[in-house]
C-alpha positions in Angstrom: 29.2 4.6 -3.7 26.2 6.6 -2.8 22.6 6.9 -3.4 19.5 8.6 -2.0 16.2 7.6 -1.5 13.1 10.2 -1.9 9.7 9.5 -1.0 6.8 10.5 -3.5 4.3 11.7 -0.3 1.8 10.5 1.3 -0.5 9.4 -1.8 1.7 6.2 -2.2 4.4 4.4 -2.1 6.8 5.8 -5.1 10.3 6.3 -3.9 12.5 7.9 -6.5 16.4 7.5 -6.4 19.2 9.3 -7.2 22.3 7.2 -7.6 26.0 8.3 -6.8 26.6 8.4 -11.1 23.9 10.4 -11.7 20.9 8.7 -13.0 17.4 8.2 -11.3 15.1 5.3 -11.1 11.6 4.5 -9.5 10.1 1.9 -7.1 7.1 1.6 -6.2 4.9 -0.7 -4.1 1.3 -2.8 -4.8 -1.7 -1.5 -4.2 -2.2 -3.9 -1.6 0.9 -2.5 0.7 -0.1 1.1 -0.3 1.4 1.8 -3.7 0.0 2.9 -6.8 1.7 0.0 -9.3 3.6 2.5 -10.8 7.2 1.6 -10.8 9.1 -2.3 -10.2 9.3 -3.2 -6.6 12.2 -2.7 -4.5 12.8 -6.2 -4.2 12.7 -6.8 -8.2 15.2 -4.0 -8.4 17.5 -6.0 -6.6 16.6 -9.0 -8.5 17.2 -7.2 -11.8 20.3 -5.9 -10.5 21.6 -9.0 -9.7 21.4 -10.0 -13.1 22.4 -7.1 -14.8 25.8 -8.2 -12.2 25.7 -11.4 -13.8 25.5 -10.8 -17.2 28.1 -7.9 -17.3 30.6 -10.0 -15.9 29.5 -13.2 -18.3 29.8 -10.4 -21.6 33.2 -9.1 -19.9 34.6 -12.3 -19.8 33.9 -13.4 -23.0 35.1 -10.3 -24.8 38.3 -10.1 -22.4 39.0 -14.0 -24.3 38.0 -12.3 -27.6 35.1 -14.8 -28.2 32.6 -13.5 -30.7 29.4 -12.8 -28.4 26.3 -11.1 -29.7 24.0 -11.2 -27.1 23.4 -12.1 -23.4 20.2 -12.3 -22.0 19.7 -13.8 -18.3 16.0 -14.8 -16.5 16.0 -15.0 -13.4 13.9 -16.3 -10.9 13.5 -16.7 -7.4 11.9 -17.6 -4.6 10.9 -15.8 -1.2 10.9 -17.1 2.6 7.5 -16.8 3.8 8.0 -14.6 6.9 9.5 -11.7 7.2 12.3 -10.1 6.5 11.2 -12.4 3.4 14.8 -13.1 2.0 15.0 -14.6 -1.5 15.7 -18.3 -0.6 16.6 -19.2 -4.0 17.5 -17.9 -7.0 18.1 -19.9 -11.0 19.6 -17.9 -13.4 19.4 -19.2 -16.6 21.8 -17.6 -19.4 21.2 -17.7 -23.0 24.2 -16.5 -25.0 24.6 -15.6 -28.4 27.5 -15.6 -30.4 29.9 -17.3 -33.4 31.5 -20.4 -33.0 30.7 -19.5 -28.7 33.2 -22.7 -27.1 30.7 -24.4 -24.4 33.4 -24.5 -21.7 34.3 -20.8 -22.3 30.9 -19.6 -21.5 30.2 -22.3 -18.9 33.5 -20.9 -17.2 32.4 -17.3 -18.1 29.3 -18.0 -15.7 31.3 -20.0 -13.0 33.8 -16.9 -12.9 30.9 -14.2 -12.4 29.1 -16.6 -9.6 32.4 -17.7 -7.7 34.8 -14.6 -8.0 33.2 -11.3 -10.3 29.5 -10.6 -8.8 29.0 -9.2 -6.0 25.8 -8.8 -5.6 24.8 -12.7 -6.2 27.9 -13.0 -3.7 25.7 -11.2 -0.9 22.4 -12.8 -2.1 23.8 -16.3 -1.9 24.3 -16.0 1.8 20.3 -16.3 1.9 19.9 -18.0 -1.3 20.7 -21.3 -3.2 21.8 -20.1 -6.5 22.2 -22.3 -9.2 22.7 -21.4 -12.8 21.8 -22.6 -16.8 23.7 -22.1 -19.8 21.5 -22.2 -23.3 24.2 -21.2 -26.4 23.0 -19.7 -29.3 25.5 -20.1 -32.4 24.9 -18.2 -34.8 27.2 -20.0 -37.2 24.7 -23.1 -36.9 21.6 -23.3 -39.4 18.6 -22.0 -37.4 
């Protein structure tokens, strides 16, 4: 895996990257550390990534045991040590997925599987971070 980093110049903060499969993606800083606001921060990029992790593997899962899953959407949020290198020190992801007739334990053990075996990303964040996790199922079989 490979990816390169650009630097916008000397106006800003807006670095541009180029990953190894061929699509490109800004960050950018607040206007307090010198950006111009014009992209997520680097640190929410690996926040987001993390859950996109997540939620790939929970989807995965769940299709691999043929369930009928319509939707995954994860939140996450986390917190930040106050000094530097200002690691995330915890992190809740809370899962809401969609679906007919979605078995409780199957997505439950859809989430364990990503956190304990699947993600790697929340494997490397949770030497910094306490992760913990929420399941809200949505079925779509039930009268809304």
């Amino acid at each position: 895996m490979e990816c390169t980093i650009d630097w916008g110049g000397p106006e800003g903060m807006l670095f541009v990257a180029r990953t190894g499969s061929g699509h490109v993606t800004a960050m950018d800083g607040a206007p307090e550390g010198g950006g111009n606001n014009l992209a997520p921060r680097p640190m929410e990029m690996l926040l987001a990534g993390t859950g996109g992790c997540a939620a790939y593997d929970v989807v995965l899962i769940l299709k691999r045991g043929r369930h009928d899953i319509r939707d995954c959407q994860v939140k996450l949020q986390a917190e930040r040590a106050e000094t530097d290198p200002k690691v995330f020190t915890k992190i809740h992801f809370a899962f809401t997925v969609t679906g007919h007739g979605l078995p409780t334990a199957a997505v439950e053990r859809a989430v364990k599987l990503s956190h304990e075996k699947y993600c790697s990303a929340s494997a490397m964040l949770a030497k910094s971070a306490d992760i913990t996790h929420s399941v809200d199922i949505v079925d779509l079989n039930s009268p809304q």
